[in-house]
N, C-alpha and C positions, 0 to 999 in steps of 0.2 A: 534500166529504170525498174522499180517497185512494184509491188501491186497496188491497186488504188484502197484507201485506208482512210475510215470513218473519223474524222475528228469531230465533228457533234451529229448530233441529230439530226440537227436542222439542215447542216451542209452537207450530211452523207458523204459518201466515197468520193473522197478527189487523188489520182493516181500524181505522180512526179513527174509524169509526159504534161499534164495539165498545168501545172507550177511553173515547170518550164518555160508554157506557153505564154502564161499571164506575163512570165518575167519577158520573156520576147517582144510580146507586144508591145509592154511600157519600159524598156530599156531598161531592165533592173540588174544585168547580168545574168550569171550559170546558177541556178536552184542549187542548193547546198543541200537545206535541213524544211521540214514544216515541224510543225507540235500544235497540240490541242492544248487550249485555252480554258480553265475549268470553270472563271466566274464569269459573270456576266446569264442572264435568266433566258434569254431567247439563242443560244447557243453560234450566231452568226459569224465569230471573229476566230481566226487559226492564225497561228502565229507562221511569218514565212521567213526565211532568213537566204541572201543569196551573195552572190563573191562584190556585190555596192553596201552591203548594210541588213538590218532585223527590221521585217516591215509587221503591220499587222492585213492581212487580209480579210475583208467582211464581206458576206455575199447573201444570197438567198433572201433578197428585201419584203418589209412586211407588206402585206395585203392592205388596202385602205376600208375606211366607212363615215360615210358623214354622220355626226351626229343625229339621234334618232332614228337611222338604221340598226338592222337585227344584225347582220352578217358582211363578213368581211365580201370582199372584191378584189381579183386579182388586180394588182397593178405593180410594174417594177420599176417607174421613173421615180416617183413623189420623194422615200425615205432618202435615196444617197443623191439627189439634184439638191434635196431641204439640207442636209448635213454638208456636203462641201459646201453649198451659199454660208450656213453659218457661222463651218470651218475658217472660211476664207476672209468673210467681214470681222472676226475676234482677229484672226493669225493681222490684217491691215490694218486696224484702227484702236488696237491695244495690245497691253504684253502678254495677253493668256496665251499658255503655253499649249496648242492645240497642235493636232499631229497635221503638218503642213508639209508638204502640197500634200493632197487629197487628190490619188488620179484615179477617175472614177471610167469604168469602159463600158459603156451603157448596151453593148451587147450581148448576146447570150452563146453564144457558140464555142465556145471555150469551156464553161463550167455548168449550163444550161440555164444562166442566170446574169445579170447583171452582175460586176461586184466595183469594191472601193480597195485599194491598195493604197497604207500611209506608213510612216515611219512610226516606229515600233518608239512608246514616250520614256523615256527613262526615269528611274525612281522606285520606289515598292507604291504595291496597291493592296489594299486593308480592305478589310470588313470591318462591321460593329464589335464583330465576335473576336475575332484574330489579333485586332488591333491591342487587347486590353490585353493577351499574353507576349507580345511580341514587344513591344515598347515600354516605357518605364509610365511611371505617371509624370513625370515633367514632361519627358517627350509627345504622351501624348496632348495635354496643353500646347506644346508649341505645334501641333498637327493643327489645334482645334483652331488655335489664332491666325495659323496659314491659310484655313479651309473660308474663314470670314474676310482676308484681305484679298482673296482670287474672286469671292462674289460682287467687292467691289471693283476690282479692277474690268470681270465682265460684264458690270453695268456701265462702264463708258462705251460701252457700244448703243447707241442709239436708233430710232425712229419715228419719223414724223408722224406716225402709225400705231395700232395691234394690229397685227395679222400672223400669217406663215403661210406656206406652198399650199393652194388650192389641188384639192385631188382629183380635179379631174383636170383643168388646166394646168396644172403642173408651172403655176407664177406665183408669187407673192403678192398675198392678196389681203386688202383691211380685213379683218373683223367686220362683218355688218353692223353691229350692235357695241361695239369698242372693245375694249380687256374684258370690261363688267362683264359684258354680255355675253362672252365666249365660256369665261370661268361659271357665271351660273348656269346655262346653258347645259358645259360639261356635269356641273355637279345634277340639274335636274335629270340629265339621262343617267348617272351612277344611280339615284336615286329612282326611276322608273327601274332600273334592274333588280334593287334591294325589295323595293315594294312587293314588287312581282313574286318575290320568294318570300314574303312576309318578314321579311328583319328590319323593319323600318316600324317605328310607335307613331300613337298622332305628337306626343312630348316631341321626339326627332324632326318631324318635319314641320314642328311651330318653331324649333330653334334654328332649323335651317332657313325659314321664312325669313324672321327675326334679322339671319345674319345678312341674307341677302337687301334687306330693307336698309341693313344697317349702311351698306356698302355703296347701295344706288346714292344714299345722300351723303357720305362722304367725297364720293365723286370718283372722275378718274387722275392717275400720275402718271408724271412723263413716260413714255413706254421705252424700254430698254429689252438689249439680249436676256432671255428668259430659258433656262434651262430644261426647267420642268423636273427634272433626277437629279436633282444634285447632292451629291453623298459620295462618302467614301472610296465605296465600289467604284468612281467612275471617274478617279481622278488616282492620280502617282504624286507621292509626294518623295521629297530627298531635304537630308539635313544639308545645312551649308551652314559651315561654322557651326554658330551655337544655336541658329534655327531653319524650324522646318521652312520650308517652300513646297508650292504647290509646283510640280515641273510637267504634267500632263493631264488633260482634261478629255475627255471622249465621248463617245455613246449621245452623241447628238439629236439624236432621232427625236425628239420630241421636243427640239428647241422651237422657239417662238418670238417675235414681238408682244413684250404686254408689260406689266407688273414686276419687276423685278423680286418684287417684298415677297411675291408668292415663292422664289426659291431660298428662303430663309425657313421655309417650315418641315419641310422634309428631312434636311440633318441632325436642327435643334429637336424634333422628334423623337431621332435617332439616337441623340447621344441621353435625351429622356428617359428613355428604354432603359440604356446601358451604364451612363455615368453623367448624371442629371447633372453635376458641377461644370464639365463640358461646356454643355446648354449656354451657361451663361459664359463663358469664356467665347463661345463663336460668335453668340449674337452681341455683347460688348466690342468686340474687337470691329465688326464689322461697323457700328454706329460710332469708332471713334472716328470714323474715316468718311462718313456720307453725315449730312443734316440729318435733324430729328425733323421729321414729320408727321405730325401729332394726326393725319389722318391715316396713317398704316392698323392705327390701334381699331380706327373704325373698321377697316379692310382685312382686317387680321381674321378674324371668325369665319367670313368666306371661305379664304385661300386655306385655312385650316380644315374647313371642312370638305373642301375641295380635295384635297391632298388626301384624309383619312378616311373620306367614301372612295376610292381608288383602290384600299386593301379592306375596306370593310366586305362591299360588292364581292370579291372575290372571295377573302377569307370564312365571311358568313354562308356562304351559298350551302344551304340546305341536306342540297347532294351531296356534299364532303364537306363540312366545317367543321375548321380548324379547332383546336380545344380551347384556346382562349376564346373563341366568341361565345362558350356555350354558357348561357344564363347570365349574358351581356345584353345591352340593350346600344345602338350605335353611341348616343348622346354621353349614356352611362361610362362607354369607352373613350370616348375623345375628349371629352370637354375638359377633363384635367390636364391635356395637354396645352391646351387654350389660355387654362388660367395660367400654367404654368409660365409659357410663351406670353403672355400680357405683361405678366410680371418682372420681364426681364429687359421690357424695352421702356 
């Protein structure tokens, strides 16, 4: 056996006697090969490959905090207990092609951590950036029209609910206050953090008011699986025949019961940035397959600005901001996005 060998950051040194182990534990067969994993932003996944198959390994689970806390909290059940529940109700009650079975070993004595060991999804996985020299332009259209019929397929998962895994109970738990209440909620603490370092105007926080007024009386809609990251990065797509399919979907960690609609704004954002034609190609595709419901248009502005206080919060922070936010104002930056997104449904 090896010496033990950093593959991120996050998961530091894990040696081949360890690999091994995991494989022992969960009946995977003889450890072959690992490899480090270069996307994905919080560094948790190594790729594991053994004499049954190519799995992916994730480990080193995040820290929790309830909303309106400053600072995280150890905790290692909530992340991989939330993502195989999620895993497991998409892999049972639709075709999303999620990495299934999910065998999670909730102990630490093997890697010093909990982790989740699954089947390695087959397909390429893109970025914004990589996508637009690797594939042609038709191909990429047929990616875009793949990426809108997977978000319908993972809204046939359902709940009588909003909620997700309580962190300190560690169960699936309502929303106290519904989807609304959660997504404002979130955006009001993005928005305590922006304040706090001055990148927020009083213009910004009348049109966040605004949105969120708009949303209370639009109402709530049925609540379905909610991804939260849904984008390129986190999904494998493969041609078959003369179109894309989406063949794997991951990085669950921040799935949820709520709003479905909310994970329409993060890609169509995405392809804004990059190839604004796109935009309309996902969001078409996806509304030729679900009813129009003339209240998303009310709910749209929230979930937007929900979504773009997420990398504002971060991107503007004072201490190191980014060079696009400099001599931006948040509303100045997103609300073209808005209209743009209006416009297309």
């Amino acid at each position: 056996m090896s010496e033990a060998k950093v593959y991120s950051e996050r998961l530091g040194a894990i040696s081949d006697a360890q690999f091994q182990a995991v494989a022992d534990r969960l009946a995977l067969g003889r450890f072959v090969d690992a490899a480090p994993i270069t996307s994905g932003l919080f560094g948790q996944n190594v790729f594991m490959t053994t004499t049954t198959g190519e799995y992916v390994l994730r480990g080193a689970p995040h820290w929790v905090k309830r909303l309106g806390e400053k600072t995280y909290r150890p905790n290692d059940r909530v992340q991989f207990t939330a993502e195989k529940y999620f895993a497991q109700q998409l892999h049972e009650h639709t075709k999303t092609p999620v990495p299934w079975p999910m065998l999670h070993d909730q102990t630490s004595d093997i890697l010093g951590w909990p982790y989740l060991v699954m089947p390695k999804m087959p397909g390429q996985c893109f970025n914004e950036q990589n996508i637009l020299k690797l594939l042609s332009a038709e191909d990429r259209q047929g990616v875009a029209r793949a990426l809108g019929e997977m978000l319908v397929e993972m809204q046939k998962l359902t709940s009588p609910f909003a909620g997700n895994f309580d962190v300190d109970t560690v169960e699936l738990t309502p929303f106290p206050d519904g989807n609304l209440g959660l997504v404002i909620a979130e955006t009001r603490d993005a928005v305590a953090t922006a304040s706090a370092n001055g990148v927020m105007t009083d213009n910004d926080l009348e049109w966040i008011a605004a949105a969120e007024q708009s949303a209370r009386a639009a109402g709530e809609r049925p609540n379905t699986y909610v991804h939260c990251d849904y984008k390129l990065n986190n999904l494998t797509v493969s041609k078959v025949g003369d179109d894309w399919r989406v063949t794997g979907l991951f990085d669950l960690h921040e799935a949820r019961f709520g709003d479905g609609a909310l994970d329409l704004v993060r890609q169509a954002c995405s392809y804004l940035d990059t190839e604004p034609a796109l935009a309309r190609v996902f969001v078409q595709r996806y509304f030729e397959r679900v009813p129009r419901d003339p209240r998303i248009k009310e709910l749209l502005p929230l979930y937007l600005i929900n979504d773009r206080m997420k990398f504002w919060t971060f991107f503007a922070n004072p201490a190191s901001p980014a060079p696009w936010t400099k001599g931006r104002t948040f509303g100045g930056w997103a609300e073209p996005y808005l209209d743009a997104l209006l416009a297309l449904i």
